[in-house]
Steps between C-alpha positions, in 0.01 A plus 500: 500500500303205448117383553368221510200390233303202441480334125183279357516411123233535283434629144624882651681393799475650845680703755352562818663622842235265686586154558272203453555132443506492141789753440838491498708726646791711378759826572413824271809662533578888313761456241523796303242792293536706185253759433190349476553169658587309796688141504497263776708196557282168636629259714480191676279524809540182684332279237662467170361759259254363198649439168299762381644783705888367436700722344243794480510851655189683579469864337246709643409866307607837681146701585585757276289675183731397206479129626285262319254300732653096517229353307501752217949457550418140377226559243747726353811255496299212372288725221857723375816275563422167626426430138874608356686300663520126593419395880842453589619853451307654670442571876167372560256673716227298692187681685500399896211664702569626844274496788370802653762571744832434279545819347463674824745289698737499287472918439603472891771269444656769189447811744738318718778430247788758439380555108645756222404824603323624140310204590444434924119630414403264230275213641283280387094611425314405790238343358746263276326188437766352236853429452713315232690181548821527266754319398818545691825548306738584791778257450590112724771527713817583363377548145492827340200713339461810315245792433553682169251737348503463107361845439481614159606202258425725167569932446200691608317528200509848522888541508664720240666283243855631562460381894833426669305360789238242537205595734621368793829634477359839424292506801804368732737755304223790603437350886915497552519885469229569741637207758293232430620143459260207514575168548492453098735787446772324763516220242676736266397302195251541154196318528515469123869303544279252692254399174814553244611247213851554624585296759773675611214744527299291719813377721568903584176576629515194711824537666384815619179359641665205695782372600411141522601309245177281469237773463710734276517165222120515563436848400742512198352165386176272687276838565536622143167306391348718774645797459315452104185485662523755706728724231204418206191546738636898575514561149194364385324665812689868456530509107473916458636584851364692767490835348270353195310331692110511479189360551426275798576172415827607349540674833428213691754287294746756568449436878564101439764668292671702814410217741744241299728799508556502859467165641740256665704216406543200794769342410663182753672261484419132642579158536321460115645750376424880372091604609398809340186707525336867459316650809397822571204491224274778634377674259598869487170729489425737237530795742873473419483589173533901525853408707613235208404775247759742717756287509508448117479855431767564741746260415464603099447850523853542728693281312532202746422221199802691301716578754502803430339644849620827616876588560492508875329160485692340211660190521652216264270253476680180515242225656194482238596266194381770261800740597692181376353413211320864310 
């Protein structure tokens, strides 16, 4: 599936499915969606593309009622996490308005496409009248690249003090019993290994991440300034946990909080070397915090931070670095 669209510049940029002189003409072509988002691919139509659409995708919101609107997507970014980071780690989100007839055409162009099923009737709102232009981290030819989520650098605040397992390792130890296994969990490694003193530590978790050579050194050593950042900015946002939380602006730093907890590492490799940066930045809404608060409870009250859960469930826990080292 592909469509073509027409690109002006400006000071918010332009897609349009009509053609006139002044714009230049490209491929929109479906790449790939998550939840809430949709990314397209944009290539050459003919014409060279502009050096301001080079190595960008175009991500387009799903028209659904958890979904931030684009513009208030980038007012968040540049208000909550634009600031923590330096420009060059992060994937950088630019507002692109579409034309009246973009969204629709390219809803027709997805109803065509042989999509996930949980997700063949997720399209774009109708009325969409903005995108984002981001930066694309897929990797040059015959180079390699890498998508790690950090999760939890730090114990959840609210973990007992004789925890065998940090949070994320408690949640994956809990999801493996009932069948679950995300793309974290395949890893097999303890997101606190990745942020330890120890080398040898650091090294372990990023064996198990990847096997190329190149991007494991990076983890173990180059990313470790920004795993800091990123490490320092969950516990000064989450200092009392999600079960003492209170009052709304402590509320809404615990969603920062949970939003630094779950976003992605780009990681690839090019002719300059190692280029590293954070995406997936949206904030998480506080509608989520009666499920966070049932987690918690969950994973302390049945003994999943101790390993101590429940006979039938029990298992060893050999993965999380504090079954090594408590």
């Amino acid at each position: 599936m592909s469509l073509t669209a027409y690109y002006t510049n400006g000071e918010i940029p332009q897609l349009s499915t009509t053609r006139t002189d002044e714009l230049v003409s490209c491929k929109i072509k479906y790449l790939n969606e998550g939840g809430a988002n949709f990314i397209f691919s944009i290539l050459q139509a003919g014409t060279e593309l502009p050096t301001s659409l080079r190595s960008k995708l175009l991500r387009l919101r799903k028209d659904l009622s958890h979904v931030q609107t684009t513009t208030e997507q980038v007012e968040s970014f540049n208000a909550n996490f634009r600031p923590l980071f330096p420009p060059d780690c992060l994937v950088q989100p630019e507002l692109v308005r579409l034309n009246d007839g973009m969204a629709g055409a390219l809803n027709r162009a997805l109803d065509t496409l042989n999509r996930p099923s949980r997700r063949d009737q997720d399209f774009l709102p109708h009325d969409e009248r903005y995108g984002l232009l981001v930066t694309d981290m897929r990797p040059a030819a015959g180079k390699a690249m890498l998508e790690i989520k950090p999760k939890w650098l730090l114990q959840s605040p609210n973990a007992p003090s004789n925890a065998k397992r940090c949070r994320t390792c408690a949640l994956r130890a809990q999801r493996a019993t009932q069948g679950k296994r995300t793309a974290t969990d395949e890893q097999s490694s303890c997101p606190l290994d990745l942020v330890s003193e120890r080398k040898e530590d650091r090294q372990r978790a990023a064996s198990k991440t990847t096997r190329e050579t190149q991007l494991a050194d990076f983890l173990a050593d180059g990313a470790q300034p920004l795993f800091a950042i990123l490490r320092d900015q969950q516990k000064f946002l989450d200092p009392r946990g999600v079960l003492r939380v209170s009052g709304a602006e402590a509320i809404y730093d615990l969603c920062r909080a949970m939003t630094l907890r779950d976003c992605t590492l780009f990681v690839r490799a090019g002719t300059d070397g190692i280029e590293a940066r954070l995406g997936d930045l949206d904030f998480k809404q506080p509608e989520k915090l009666g499920r966070w608060k049932e987690v918690e409870r969950q994973l302390i009250d049945d003994g999943w931070y101790v390993n101590a859960e429940a006979d039938s469930l029990w298992c060893e826990e050999t993965i999380c670095r504090l079954s090594r080292y408590t």
